[in-house]
Every structure is written in structure tokens, then in C-alpha cells.
C-alpha positions as CSV (number, residue, x, y, z in Angstrom):
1,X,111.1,-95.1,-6.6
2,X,109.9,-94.9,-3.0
3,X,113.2,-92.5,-2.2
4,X,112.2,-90.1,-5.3
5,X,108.4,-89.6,-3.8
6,X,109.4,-89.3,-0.5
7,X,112.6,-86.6,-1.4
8,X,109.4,-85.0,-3.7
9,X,106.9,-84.8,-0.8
10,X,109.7,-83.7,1.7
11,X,111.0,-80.7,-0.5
12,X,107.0,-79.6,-0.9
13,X,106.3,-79.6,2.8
14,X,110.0,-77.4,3.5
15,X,109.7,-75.4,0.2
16,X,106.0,-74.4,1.2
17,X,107.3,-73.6,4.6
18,X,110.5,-71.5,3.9
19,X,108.9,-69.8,0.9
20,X,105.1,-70.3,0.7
21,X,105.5,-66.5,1.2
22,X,107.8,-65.5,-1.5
23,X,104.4,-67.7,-3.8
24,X,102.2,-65.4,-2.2
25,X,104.2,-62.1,-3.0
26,X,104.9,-63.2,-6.4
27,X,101.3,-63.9,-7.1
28,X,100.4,-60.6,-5.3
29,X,103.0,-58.6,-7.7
30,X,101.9,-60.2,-10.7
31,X,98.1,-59.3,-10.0
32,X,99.3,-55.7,-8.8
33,X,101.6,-55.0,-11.9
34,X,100.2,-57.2,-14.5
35,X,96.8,-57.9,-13.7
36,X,95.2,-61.2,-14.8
37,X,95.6,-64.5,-15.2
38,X,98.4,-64.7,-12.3
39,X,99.4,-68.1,-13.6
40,X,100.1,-69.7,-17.5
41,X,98.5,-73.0,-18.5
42,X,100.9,-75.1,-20.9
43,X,100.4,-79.0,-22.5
44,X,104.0,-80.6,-22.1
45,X,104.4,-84.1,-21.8
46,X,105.3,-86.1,-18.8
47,X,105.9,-89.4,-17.9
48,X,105.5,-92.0,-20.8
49,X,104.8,-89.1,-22.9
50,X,101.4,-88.3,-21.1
51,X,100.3,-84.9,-21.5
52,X,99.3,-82.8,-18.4
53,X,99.0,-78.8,-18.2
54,X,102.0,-77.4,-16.5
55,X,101.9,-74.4,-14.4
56,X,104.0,-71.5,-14.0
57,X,103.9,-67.6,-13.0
58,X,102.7,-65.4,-16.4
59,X,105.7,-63.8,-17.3
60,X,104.3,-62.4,-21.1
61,X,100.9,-60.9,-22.4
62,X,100.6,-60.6,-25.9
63,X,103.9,-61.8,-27.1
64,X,106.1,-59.3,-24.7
65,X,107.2,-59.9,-21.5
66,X,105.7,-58.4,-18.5
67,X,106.9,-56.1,-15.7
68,X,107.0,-58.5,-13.0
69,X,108.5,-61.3,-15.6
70,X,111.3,-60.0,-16.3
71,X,112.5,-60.5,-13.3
72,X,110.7,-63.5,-12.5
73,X,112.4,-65.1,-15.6
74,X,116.0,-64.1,-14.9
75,X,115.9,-65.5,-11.7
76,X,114.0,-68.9,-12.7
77,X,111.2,-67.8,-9.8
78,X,108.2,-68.0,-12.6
79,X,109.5,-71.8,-12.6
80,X,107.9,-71.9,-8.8
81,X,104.5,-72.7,-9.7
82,X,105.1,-75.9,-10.4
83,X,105.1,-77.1,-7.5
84,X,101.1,-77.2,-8.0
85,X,102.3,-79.9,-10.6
86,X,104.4,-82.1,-8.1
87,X,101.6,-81.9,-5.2
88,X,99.3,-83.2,-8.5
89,X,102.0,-86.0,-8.9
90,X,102.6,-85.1,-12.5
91,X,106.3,-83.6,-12.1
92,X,109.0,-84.6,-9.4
93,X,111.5,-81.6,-8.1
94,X,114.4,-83.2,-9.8
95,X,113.9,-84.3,-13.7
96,X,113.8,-83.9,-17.3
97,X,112.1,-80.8,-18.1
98,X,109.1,-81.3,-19.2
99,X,108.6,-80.5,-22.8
100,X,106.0,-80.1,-25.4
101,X,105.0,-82.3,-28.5
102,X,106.1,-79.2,-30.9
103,X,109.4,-78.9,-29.4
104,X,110.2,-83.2,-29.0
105,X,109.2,-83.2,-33.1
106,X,111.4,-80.0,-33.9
107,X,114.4,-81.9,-31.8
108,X,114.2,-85.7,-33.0
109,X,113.1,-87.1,-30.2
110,X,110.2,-88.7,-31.4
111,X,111.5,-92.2,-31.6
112,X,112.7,-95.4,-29.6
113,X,116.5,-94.0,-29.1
114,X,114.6,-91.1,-27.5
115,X,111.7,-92.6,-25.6
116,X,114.1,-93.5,-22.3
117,X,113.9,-89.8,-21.2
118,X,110.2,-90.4,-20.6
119,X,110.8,-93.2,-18.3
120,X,110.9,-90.9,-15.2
121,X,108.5,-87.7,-14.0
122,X,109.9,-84.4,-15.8
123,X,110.8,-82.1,-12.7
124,X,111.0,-78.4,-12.4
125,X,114.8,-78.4,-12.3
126,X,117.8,-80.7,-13.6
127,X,120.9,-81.3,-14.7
128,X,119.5,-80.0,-18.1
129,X,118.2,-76.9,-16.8
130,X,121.4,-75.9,-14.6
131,X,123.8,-76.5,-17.8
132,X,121.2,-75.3,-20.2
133,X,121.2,-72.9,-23.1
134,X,124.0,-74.5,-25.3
135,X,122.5,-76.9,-27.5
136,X,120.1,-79.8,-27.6
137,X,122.9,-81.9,-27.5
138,X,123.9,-80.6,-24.6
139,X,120.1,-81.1,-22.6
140,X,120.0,-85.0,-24.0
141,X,123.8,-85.8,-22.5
142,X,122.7,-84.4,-18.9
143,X,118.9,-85.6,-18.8
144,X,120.9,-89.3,-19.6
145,X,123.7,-88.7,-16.8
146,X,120.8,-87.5,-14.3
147,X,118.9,-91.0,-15.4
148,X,122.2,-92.8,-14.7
149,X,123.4,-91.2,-11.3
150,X,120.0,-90.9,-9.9
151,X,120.3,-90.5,-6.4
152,X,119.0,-88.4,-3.4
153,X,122.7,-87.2,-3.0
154,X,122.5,-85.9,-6.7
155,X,118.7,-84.4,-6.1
156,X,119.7,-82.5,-2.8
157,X,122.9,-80.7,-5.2
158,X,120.5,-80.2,-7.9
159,X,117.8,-78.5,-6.0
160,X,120.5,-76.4,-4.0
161,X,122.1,-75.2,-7.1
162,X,118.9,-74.0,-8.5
163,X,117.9,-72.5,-5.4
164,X,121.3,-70.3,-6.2
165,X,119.9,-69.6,-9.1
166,X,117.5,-68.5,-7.8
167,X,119.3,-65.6,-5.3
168,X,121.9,-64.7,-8.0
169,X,120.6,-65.0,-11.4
170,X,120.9,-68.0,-13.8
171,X,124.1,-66.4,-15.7
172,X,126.0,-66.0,-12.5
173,X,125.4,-69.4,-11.4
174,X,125.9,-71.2,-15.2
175,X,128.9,-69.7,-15.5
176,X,130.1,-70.9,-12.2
177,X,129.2,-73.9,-12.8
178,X,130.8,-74.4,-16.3
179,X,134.1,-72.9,-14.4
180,X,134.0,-75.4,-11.8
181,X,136.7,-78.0,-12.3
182,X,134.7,-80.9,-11.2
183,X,130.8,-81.0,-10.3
184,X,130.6,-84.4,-8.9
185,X,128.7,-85.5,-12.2
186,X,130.6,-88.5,-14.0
């Protein structure tokens, strides 16, 4: 979808601009507090199930999270690194989130009822990931109403909402959400 790359592209270029700063300083913390590697390496599967290394801040060393990811993790900013992914055309901003062959075996969704979600680029945010944390259920419903309402109306909420996220915390924002009578979302 010609919109989809150029929404992708556009959000890059403004995100780099408004916060290429805040990826400096998160980077800079992590090194300062944490020491190295400054970024984690993952296999998750993209689109039509490809396989491509996903990037994100470290937030753990050996099995406990870190000083800096703590924080990084309640306010979704370790999530920012993946933006490494979109400039590599293997993630869009908006999408399914990209998951990884253990976790699409331990949920079902390793057959043809299933295989629709990979028909678009996983994305560092969604519908999914705003609503997320009740159930599985839950994830598949929202990754198939994103598919359906696809739009660069429902992208532009989407990214906005995480960006609140962002500034006050993922519970804060959930549970707004959740509360709200209507989100626009059929």
C-alpha cells in the first residue's frame, strides 16, 4: 500500500526529528547505567512469516531487569529502537506485533485460519498493543479490526495514542482507553 509506506517514511523523518534526541539519551543512559550491549537482538517473524532480527533498547541482563529498563519498559520507550527495523523495511509504525515462532506455536496460530495476520508488516505499535495484556483472544480480535479499518486516519490515532503512552505510562493510558465509551474502532 503506497499510503502505508509513505505514512511509514513520513513518521521516520518527524519521529527522528522531534526525538532523535530522546534515542540518543536513552542509548547514552543505558551505556552509563547498564553498560553493554545498548540494544537486544530478537528473531520474530514478519511479513509472510519471514524472520528478521528485531531491535529494541536492553532492558534485562541475566534474567533481571536493568536500571534504566525499568523505566524504559513502563513507558514502552525500549519499544523505540525499532525504528532501525522500519528504516530496514522490515516493520511498518502501525501493525501486528511482531512475534516469535515459540510464541505463534504456544498460541495456535500456526495454521491457515491464522496465516491472515501475516499478510501485512508487523509494526512497533497497534491496536493489539494499546488494548494489550488481557488475553490472546483479545490481541487476535484487534490485529483483525486494524486489518479491516486500515487507514491513515486509524494509523495517525494509533501512533498518537502510543505516543501518550509513552508520557504517562501504559496503565494510565489502557485504562483510559478501556473507560472510553467509544474509540472510533467498529
Amino acid at each position: 500500500m503506497f499510503w502505508k509506506k509513505c505514512f511509514d517514511g513520513l513518521a521516520v523523518v518527524v519521529g527522528l526529528i522531534l526525538i532523535g534526541w530522546v534515542l540518543g539519551l536513552i542509548a547514552l543512559s543505558i551505556w552509563i547505567l547498564d553498560g553493554r550491549p545498548i540494544l537486544f537482538r530478537q528473531q520474530r517473524l514478519g511479513l509472510h512469516k519471514q524472520p528478521f532480527s528485531i531491535y529494541k533498547f536492553r532492558t534485562m541482563q541475566n534474567e533481571v531487569v536493568t536500571k534504566s529498563g525499568q523505566f524504559l519498559r513502563q513507558t514502552g520507550l525500549d519499544e523505540l529502537a525499532q525504528i532501525l527495523n522500519i528504516l530496514q523495511g522490515d516493520m511498518s509504525v502501525v501493525g501486528p506485533r511482531p512475534l516469535t515462532q515459540a510464541d505463534v506455536l504456544r498460541l495456535g496460530w500456526d495454521d491457515v485460519y491464522h496465516a491472515k495476520r501475516w499478510a501485512i508488516k508487523p509494526g512497533i505499535t497497534g491496536l493489539a498493543q494499546l488494548y494489550g495484556g488481557r488475553s490472546a483472544k483479545v490481541s487476535w480480535h484487534m490485529d483483525q479490526v486494524y486489518q479491516a479499518q486500515m487507514s491513515w486516519w486509524l494509523d495517525t490515532r494509533v501512533v498518537l495514542w502510543s505516543l501518550a503512552v509513552n508520557v504517562l505510562g501504559k496503565r494510565r493510558v489502557r485504562g483510559w482507553l478501556m473507560h472510553r465509551p467509544t474509540t472510533g474502532i467498529n
